[in-house]
ZADO-1210 file (C-alpha; in nm, 4 decimals, padded with zeros to 6 digits):
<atoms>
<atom x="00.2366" y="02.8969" z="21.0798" code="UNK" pos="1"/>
<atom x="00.5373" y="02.6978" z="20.9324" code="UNK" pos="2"/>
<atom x="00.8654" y="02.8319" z="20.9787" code="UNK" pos="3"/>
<atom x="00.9392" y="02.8960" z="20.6115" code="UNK" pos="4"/>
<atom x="00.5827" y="03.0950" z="20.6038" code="UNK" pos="5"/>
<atom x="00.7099" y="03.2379" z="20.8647" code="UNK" pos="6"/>
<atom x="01.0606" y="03.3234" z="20.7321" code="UNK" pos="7"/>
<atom x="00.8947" y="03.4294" z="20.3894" code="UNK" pos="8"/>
<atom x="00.6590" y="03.6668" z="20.5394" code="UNK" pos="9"/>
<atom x="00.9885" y="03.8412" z="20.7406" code="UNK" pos="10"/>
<atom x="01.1864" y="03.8670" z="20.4364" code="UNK" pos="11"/>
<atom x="00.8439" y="04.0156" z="20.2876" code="UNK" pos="12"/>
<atom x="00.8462" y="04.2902" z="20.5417" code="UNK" pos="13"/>
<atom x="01.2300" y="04.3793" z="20.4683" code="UNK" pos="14"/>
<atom x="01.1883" y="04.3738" z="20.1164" code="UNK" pos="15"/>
<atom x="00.8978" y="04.6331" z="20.2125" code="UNK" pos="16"/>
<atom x="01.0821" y="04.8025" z="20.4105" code="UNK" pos="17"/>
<atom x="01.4165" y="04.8461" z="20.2172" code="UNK" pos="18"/>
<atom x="01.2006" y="04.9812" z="19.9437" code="UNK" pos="19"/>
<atom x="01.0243" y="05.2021" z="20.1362" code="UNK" pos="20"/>
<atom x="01.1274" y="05.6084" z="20.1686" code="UNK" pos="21"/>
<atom x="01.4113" y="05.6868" z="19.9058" code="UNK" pos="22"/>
<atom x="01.7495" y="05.4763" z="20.0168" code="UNK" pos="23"/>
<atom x="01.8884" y="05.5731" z="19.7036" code="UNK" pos="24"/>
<atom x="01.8783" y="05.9070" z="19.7871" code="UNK" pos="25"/>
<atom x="02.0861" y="05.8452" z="20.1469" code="UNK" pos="26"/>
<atom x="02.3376" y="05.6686" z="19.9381" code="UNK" pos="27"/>
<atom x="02.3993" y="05.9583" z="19.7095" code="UNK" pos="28"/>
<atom x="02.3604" y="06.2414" z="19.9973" code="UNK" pos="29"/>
<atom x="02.6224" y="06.1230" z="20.2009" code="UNK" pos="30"/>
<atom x="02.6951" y="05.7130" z="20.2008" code="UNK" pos="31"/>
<atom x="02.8729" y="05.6666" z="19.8739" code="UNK" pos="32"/>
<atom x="03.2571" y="05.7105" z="19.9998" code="UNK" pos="33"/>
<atom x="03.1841" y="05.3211" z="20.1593" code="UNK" pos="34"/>
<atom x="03.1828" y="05.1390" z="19.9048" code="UNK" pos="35"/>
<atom x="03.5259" y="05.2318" z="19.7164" code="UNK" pos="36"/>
<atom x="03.6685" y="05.2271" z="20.1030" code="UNK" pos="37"/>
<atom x="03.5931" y="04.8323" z="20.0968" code="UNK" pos="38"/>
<atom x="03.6912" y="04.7760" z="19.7322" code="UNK" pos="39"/>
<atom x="04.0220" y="04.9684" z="19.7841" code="UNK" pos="40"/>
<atom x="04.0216" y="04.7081" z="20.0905" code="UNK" pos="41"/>
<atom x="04.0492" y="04.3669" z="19.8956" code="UNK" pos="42"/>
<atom x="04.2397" y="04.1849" z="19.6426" code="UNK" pos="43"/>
<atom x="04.0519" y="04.3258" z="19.3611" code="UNK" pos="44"/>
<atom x="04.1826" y="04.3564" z="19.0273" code="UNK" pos="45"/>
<atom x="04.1030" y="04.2576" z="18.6118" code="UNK" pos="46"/>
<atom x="03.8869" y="03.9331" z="18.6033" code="UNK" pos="47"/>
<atom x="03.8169" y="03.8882" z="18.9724" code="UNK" pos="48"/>
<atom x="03.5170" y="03.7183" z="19.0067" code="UNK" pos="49"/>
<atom x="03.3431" y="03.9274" z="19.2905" code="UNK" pos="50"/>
<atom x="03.0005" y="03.8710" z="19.4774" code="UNK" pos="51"/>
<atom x="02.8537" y="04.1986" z="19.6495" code="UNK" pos="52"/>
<atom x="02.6058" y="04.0681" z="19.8809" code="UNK" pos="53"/>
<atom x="02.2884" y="04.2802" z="20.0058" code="UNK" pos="54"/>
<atom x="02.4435" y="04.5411" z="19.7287" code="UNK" pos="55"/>
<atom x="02.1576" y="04.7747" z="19.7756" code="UNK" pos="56"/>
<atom x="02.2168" y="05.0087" z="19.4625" code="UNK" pos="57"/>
<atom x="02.5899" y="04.8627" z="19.3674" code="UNK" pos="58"/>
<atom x="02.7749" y="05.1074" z="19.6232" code="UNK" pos="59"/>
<atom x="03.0447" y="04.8785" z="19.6057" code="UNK" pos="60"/>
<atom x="02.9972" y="04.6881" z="19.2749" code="UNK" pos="61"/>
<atom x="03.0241" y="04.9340" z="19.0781" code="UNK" pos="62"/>
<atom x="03.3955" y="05.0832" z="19.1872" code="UNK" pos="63"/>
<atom x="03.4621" y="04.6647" z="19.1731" code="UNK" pos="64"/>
<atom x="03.3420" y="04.6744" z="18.7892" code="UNK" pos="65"/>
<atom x="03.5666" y="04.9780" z="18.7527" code="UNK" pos="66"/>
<atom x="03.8444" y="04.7525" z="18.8540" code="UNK" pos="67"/>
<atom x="03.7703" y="04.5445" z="18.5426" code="UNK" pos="68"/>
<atom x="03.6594" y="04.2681" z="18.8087" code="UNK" pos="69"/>
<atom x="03.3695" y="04.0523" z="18.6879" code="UNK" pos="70"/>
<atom x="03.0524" y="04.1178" z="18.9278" code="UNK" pos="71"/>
<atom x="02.7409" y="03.9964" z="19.0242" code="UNK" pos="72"/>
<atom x="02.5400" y="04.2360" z="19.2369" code="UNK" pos="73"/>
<atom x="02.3042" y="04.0652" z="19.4796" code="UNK" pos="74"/>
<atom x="01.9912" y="04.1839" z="19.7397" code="UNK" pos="75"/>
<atom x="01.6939" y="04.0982" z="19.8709" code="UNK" pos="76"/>
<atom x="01.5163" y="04.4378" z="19.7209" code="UNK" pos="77"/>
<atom x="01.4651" y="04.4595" z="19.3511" code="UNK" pos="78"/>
<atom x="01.3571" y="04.8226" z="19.3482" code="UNK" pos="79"/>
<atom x="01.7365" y="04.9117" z="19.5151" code="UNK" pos="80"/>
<atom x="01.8995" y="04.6684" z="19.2511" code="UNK" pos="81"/>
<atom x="01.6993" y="04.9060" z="18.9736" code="UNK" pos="82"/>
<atom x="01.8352" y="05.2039" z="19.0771" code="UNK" pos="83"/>
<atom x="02.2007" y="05.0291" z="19.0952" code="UNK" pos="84"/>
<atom x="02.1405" y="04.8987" z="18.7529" code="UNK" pos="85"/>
<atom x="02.0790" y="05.2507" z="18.6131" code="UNK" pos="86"/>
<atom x="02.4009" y="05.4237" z="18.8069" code="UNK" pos="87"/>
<atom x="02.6135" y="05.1215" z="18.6297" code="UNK" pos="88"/>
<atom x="02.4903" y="05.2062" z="18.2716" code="UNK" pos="89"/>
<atom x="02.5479" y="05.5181" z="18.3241" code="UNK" pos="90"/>
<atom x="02.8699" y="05.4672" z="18.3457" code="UNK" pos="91"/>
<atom x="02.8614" y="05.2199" z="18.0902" code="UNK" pos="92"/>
<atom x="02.9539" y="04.9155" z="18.3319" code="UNK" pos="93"/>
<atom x="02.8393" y="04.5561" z="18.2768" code="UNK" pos="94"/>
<atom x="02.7288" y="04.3960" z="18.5775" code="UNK" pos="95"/>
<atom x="02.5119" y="04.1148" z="18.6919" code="UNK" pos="96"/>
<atom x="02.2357" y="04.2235" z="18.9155" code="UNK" pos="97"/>
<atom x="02.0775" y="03.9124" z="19.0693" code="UNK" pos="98"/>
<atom x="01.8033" y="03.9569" z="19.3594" code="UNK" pos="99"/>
<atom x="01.8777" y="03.7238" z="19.6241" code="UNK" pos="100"/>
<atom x="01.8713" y="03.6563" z="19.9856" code="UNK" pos="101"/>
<atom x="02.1616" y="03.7353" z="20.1747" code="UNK" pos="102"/>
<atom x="02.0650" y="03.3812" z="20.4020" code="UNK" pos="103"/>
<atom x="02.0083" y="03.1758" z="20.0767" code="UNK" pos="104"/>
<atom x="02.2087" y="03.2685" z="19.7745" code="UNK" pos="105"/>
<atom x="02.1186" y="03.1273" z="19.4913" code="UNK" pos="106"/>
<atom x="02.4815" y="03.0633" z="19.3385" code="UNK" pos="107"/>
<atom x="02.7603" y="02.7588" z="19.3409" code="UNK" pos="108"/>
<atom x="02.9557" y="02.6580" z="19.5991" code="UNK" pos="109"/>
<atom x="03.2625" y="02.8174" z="19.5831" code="UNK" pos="110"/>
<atom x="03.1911" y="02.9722" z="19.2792" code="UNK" pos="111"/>
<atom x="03.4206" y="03.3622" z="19.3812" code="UNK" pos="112"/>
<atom x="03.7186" y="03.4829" z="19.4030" code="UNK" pos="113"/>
<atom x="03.6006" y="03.7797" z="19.6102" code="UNK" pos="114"/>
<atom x="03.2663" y="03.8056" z="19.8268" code="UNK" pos="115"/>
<atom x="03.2140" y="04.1406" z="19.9601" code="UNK" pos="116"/>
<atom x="02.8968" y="04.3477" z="20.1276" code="UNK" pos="117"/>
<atom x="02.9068" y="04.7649" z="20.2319" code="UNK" pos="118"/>
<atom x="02.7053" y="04.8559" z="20.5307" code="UNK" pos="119"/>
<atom x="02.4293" y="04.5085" z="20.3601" code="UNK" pos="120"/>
<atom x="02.4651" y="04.1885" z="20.4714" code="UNK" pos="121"/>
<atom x="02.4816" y="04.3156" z="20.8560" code="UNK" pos="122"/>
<atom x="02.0642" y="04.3894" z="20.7695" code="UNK" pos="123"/>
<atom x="02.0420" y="04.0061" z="20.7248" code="UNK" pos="124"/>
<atom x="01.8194" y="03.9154" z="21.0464" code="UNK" pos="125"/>
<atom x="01.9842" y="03.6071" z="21.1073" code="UNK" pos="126"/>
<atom x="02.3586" y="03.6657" z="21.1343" code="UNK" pos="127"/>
<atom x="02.4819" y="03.2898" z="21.1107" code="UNK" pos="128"/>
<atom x="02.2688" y="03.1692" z="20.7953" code="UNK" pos="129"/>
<atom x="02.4313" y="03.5108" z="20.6309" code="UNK" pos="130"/>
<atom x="02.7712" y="03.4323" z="20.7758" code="UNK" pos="131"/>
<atom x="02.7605" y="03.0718" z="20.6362" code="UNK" pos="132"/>
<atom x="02.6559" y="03.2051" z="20.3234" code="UNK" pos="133"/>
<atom x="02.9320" y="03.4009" z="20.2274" code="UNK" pos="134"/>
<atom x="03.1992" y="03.1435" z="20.3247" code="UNK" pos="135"/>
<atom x="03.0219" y="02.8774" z="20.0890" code="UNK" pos="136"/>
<atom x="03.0053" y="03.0841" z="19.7829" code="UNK" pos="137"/>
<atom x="03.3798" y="03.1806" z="19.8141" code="UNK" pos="138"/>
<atom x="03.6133" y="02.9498" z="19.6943" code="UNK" pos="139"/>
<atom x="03.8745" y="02.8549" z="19.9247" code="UNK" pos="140"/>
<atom x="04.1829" y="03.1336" z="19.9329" code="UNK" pos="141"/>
<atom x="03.9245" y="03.4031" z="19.8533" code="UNK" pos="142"/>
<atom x="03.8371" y="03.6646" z="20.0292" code="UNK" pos="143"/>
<atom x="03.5404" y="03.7924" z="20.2007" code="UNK" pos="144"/>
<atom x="03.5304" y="04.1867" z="20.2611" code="UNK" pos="145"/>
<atom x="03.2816" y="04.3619" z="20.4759" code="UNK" pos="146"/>
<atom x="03.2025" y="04.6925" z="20.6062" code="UNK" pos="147"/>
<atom x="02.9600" y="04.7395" z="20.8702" code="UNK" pos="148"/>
<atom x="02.8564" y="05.0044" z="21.1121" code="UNK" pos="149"/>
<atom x="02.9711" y="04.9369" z="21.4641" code="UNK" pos="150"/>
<atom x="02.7867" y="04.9063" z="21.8021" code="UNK" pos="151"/>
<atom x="02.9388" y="05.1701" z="21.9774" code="UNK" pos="152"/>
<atom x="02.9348" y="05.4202" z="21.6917" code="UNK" pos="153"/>
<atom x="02.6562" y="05.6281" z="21.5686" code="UNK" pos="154"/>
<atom x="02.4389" y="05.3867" z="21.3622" code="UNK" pos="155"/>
<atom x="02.4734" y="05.1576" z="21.6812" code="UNK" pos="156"/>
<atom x="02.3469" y="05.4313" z="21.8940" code="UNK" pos="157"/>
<atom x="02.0615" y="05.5017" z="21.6586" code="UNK" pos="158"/>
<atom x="01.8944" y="05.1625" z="21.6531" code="UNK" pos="159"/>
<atom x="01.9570" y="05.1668" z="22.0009" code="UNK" pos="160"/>
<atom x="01.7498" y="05.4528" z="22.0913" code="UNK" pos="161"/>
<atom x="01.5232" y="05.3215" z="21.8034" code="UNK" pos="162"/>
<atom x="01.4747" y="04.9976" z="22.0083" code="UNK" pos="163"/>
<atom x="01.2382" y="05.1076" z="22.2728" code="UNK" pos="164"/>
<atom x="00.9963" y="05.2347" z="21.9609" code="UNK" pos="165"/>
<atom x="01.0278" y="04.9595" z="21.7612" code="UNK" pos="166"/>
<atom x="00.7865" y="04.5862" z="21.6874" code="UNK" pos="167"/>
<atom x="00.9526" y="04.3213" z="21.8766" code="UNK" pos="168"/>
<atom x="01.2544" y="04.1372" z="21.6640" code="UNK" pos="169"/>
<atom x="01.1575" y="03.8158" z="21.4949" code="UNK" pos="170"/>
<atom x="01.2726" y="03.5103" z="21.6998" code="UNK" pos="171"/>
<atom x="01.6655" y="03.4155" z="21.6305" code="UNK" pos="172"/>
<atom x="01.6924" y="03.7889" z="21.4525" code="UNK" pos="173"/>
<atom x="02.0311" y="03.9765" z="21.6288" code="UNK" pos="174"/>
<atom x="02.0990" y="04.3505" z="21.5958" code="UNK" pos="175"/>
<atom x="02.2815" y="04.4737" z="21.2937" code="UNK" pos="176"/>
<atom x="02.5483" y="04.6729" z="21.4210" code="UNK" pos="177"/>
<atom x="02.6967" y="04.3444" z="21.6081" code="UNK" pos="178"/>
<atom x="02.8720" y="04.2868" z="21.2613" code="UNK" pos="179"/>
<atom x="03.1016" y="04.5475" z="21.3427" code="UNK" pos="180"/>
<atom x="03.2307" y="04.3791" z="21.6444" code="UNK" pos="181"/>
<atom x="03.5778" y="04.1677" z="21.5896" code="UNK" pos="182"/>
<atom x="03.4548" y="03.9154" z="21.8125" code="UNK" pos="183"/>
<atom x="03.1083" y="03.8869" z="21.6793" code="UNK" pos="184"/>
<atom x="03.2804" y="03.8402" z="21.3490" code="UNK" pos="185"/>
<atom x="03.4778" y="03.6024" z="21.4855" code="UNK" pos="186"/>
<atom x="03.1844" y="03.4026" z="21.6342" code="UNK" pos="187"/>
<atom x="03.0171" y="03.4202" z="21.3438" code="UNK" pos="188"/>
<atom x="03.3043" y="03.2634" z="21.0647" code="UNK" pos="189"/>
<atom x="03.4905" y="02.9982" z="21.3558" code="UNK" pos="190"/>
<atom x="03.8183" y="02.9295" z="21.1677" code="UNK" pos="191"/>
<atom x="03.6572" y="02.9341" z="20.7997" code="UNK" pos="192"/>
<atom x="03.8296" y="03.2376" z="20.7841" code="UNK" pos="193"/>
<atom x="04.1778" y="03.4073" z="20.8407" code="UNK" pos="194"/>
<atom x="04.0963" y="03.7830" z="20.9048" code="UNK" pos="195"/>
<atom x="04.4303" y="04.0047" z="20.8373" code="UNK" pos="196"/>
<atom x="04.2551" y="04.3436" z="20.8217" code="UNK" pos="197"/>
<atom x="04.0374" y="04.5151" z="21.1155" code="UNK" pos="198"/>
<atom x="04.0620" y="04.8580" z="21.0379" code="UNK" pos="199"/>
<atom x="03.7857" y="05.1103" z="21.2546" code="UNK" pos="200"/>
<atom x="03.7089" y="05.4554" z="21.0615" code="UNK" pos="201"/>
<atom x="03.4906" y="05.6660" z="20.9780" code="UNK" pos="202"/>
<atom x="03.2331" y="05.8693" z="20.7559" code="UNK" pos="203"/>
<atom x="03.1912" y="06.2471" z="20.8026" code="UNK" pos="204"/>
<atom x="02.8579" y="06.3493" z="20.6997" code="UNK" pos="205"/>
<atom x="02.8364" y="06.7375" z="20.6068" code="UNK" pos="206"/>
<atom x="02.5387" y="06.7120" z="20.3991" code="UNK" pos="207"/>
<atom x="02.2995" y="06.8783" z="20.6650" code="UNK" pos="208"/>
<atom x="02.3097" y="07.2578" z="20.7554" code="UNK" pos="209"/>
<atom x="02.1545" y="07.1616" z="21.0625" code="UNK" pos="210"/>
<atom x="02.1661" y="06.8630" z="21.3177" code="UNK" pos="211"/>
<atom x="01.7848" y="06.7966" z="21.3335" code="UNK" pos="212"/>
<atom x="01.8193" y="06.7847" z="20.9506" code="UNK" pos="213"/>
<atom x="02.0073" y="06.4312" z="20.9921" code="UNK" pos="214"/>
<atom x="01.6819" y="06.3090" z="21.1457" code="UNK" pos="215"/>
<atom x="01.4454" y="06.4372" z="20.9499" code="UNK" pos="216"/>
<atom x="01.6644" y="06.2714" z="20.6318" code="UNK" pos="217"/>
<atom x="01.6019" y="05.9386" z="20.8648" code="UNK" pos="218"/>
<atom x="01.2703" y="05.9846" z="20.9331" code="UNK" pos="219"/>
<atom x="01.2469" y="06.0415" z="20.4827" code="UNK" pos="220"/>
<atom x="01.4419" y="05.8455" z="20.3457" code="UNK" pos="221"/>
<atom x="01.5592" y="05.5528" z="20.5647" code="UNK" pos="222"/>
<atom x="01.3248" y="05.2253" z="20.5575" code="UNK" pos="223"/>
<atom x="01.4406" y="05.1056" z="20.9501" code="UNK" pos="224"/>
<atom x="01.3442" y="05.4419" z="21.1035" code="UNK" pos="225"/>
<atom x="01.0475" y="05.5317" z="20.8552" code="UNK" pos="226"/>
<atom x="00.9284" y="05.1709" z="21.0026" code="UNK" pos="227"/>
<atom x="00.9881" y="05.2115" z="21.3486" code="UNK" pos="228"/>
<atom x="00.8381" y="05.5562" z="21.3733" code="UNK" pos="229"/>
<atom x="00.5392" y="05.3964" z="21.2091" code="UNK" pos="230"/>
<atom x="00.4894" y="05.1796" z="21.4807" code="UNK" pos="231"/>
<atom x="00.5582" y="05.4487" z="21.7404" code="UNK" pos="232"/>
<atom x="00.2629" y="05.6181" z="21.5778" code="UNK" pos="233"/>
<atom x="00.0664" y="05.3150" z="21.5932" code="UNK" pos="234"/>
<atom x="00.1016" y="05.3091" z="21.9435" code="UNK" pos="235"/>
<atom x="00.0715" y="05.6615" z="21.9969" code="UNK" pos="236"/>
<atom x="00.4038" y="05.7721" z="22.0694" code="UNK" pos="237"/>
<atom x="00.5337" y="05.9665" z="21.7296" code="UNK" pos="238"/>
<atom x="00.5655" y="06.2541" z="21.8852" code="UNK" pos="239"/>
<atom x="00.8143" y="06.0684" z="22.2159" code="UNK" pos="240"/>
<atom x="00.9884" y="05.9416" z="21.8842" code="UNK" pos="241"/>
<atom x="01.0328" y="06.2623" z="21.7283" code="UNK" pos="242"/>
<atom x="01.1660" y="06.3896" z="22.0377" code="UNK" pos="243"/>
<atom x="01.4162" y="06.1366" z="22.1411" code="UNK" pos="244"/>
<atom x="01.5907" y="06.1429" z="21.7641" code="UNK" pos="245"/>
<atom x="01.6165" y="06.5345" z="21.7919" code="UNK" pos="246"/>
<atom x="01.7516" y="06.5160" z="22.0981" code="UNK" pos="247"/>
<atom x="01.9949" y="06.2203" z="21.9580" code="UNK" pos="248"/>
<atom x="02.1039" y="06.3823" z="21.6888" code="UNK" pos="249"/>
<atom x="02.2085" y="06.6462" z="21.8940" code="UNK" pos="250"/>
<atom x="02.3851" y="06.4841" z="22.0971" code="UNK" pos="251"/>
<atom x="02.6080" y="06.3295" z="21.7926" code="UNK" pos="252"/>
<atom x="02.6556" y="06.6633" z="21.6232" code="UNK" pos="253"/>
<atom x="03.0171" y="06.7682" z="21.5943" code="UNK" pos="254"/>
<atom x="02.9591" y="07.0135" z="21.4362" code="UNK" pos="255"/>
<atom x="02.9074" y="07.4751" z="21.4498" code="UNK" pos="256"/>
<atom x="02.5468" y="07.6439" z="21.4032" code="UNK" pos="257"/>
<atom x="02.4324" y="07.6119" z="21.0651" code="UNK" pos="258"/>
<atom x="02.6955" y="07.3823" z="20.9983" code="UNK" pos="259"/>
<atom x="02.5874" y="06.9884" z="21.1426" code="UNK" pos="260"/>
<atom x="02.8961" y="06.7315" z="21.1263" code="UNK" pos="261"/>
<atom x="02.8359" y="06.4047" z="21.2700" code="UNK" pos="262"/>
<atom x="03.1298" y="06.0979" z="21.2535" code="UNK" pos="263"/>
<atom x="02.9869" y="05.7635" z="21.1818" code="UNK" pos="264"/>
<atom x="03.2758" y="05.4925" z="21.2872" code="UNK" pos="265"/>
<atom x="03.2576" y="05.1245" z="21.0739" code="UNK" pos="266"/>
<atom x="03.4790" y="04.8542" z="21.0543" code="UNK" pos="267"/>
<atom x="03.6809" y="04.7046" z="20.7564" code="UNK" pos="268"/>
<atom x="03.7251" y="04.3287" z="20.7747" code="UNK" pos="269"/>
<atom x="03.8897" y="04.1663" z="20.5261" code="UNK" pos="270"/>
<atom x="03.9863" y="03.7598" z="20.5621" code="UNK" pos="271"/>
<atom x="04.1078" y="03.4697" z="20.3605" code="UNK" pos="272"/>
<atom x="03.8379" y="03.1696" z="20.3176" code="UNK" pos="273"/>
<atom x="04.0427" y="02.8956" z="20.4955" code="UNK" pos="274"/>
</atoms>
C-alpha cells in the first residue's frame, strides 16, 4: 500500500467517524460557549478575512460572520459542514463552507487575515502537516487562534483512559490533546509565530442530571468514543469499557446528586504569523 492510499484510507475512517453518532447534537448540548471564547480572542472585526479550520458545524465561524468578518468555513466532514450551513442561514449569515483537509488546504498562500480552529484542527492526526498548514494560508502579521482541550484536563483524561480500548494509532499520528500544551505549540510553529496570548479556562457542563449521563452522551453522540467502544466490543471487552467510563466520569463529577457538573480546562492561543 502507497502512502497516499494509505493516508486516503485514514482520512476515510475520520471522515466516518466524525460523521458518525450526532456531533451536532454535543455542540448544541453543551460545547457552543467555545467558539465565541476564541473569536472574542482575536483581532476580528468588519472585512477580516478569516479561515476556521476543522470548523465542524461553524462553532466559531459563525460568531466571526457576526463580526461582519468575511469567512470561509473548512473540515474534513461534509455532513458537519451541512449542519453548520443550516445554523448560518438561520441566522441569515453568508459564509463559505469549503470541505477540506486540515493537512492539505486547498487555498492560497497567505491568502487570511485571521486563521482560527475551536476544539478542530487538534483532531488532525498529524500535528506538523496541520501546524504548517495554518501558518501558510495566513498572511504574514495575521493571526492564528486556536482552542484546544488540554492534556491534563478532562478531554485529556478521557482519551487517555480510552487508549487502552482503542485500534492502534496510524504511524506518525500524535494524541490530540497535546495541542493544548504551550510547548507542544511551540514545537509545532518554531518561530513562524509570535504567541502573545496563553490563556487556560474552562467549560462547565450542566447539561446532565447525572454523572453517568456524560458518558452515555459519549458513548451517543461522540464519533472517537462511539469508535473506540466499537472496537472494545470487537474484542470483547464493551462491557470493561462501559465500566471504566462510568467509573471516569465519576471521578470528574463536581458536581451534587441529581445535579452532574464536570470542568473541562482548554487553552486559548493566539499568535502573530512572523
Amino acid at each position: 500500500m502507497t502512502t497516499q492510499t494509505a493516508d486516503s484510507e485514514l482520512k476515510a475512517r475520520h471522515r466516518t467517524m466524525w460523521a458518525s453518532g450526532d456531533y451536532p447534537h454535543m455542540v448544541e448540548t453543551f460545547l457552543l460557549p467555545l467558539g465565541p471564547r476564541l473569536v472574542d480572542a482575536c483581532p476580528i472585526e468588519p472585512g477580516t478575512r478569516v479561515l476556521d479550520v476543522a470548523a465542524g458545524t461553524g462553532n466559531a465561524s459563525i460568531p466571526a460572520a457576526r463580526k461582519g468578518a468575511t469567512v470561509t468555513a473548512s473540515d474534513l466532514t461534509p455532513e458537519l459542514l451541512e449542519a453548520g450551513r443550516a445554523r448560518a442561514e438561520a441566522e441569515g449569515l453568508d459564509l463559505t463552507w469549503t470541505p477540506a483537509d486540515a493537512e492539505d488546504l486547498p487555498f492560497d498562500d497567505a491568502s487570511y487575515d485571521v486563521v482560527i480552529s475551536s476544539i478542530g484542527v487538534m483532531f488532525a492526526p498529524h500535528h506538523q502537516a496541520a501546524a504548517d498548514e495554518l501558518v501558510r494560508v495566513c498572511r504574514p502579521g495575521g493571526s492564528i487562534g486556536l482552542l484546544s482541550w488540554t492534556p491534563e484536563g478532562m478531554l485529556g483524561a478521557l482519551f487517555a483512559m480510552m487508549k487502552p480500548f482503542a485500534p492502534p494509532p496510524p504511524p506518525g499520528a500524535s494524541p490530540p490533546p497535546l495541542w493544548g500544551s504551550e510547548e507542544h505549540l511551540r514545537g509545532l510553529f518554531g518561530g513562524r509565530v509570535e504567541l502573545h496570548t496563553l490563556e487556560k479556562q474552562t467549560l462547565e457542563i450542566t447539561a446532565f442530571p447525572h454523572a453517568r449521563d456524560y458518558g452515555e452522551h459519549f458513548k451517543t453522540y461522540y464519533g472517537p468514543t462511539i469508535a473506540v467502544r466499537a472496537n472494545a466490543e470487537r474484542e470483547g471487552r464493551a462491557a470493561e469499557f462501559d465500566a471504566a467510563l462510568d467509573a471516569f466520569c465519576e471521578t470528574w463529577d463536581r458536581g451534587t446528586p441529581g445535579a452532574a457538573r464536570f470542568e473541562k480546562e482548554y487553552l486559548v492561543a493566539v499568535g502573530t504569523r512572523t
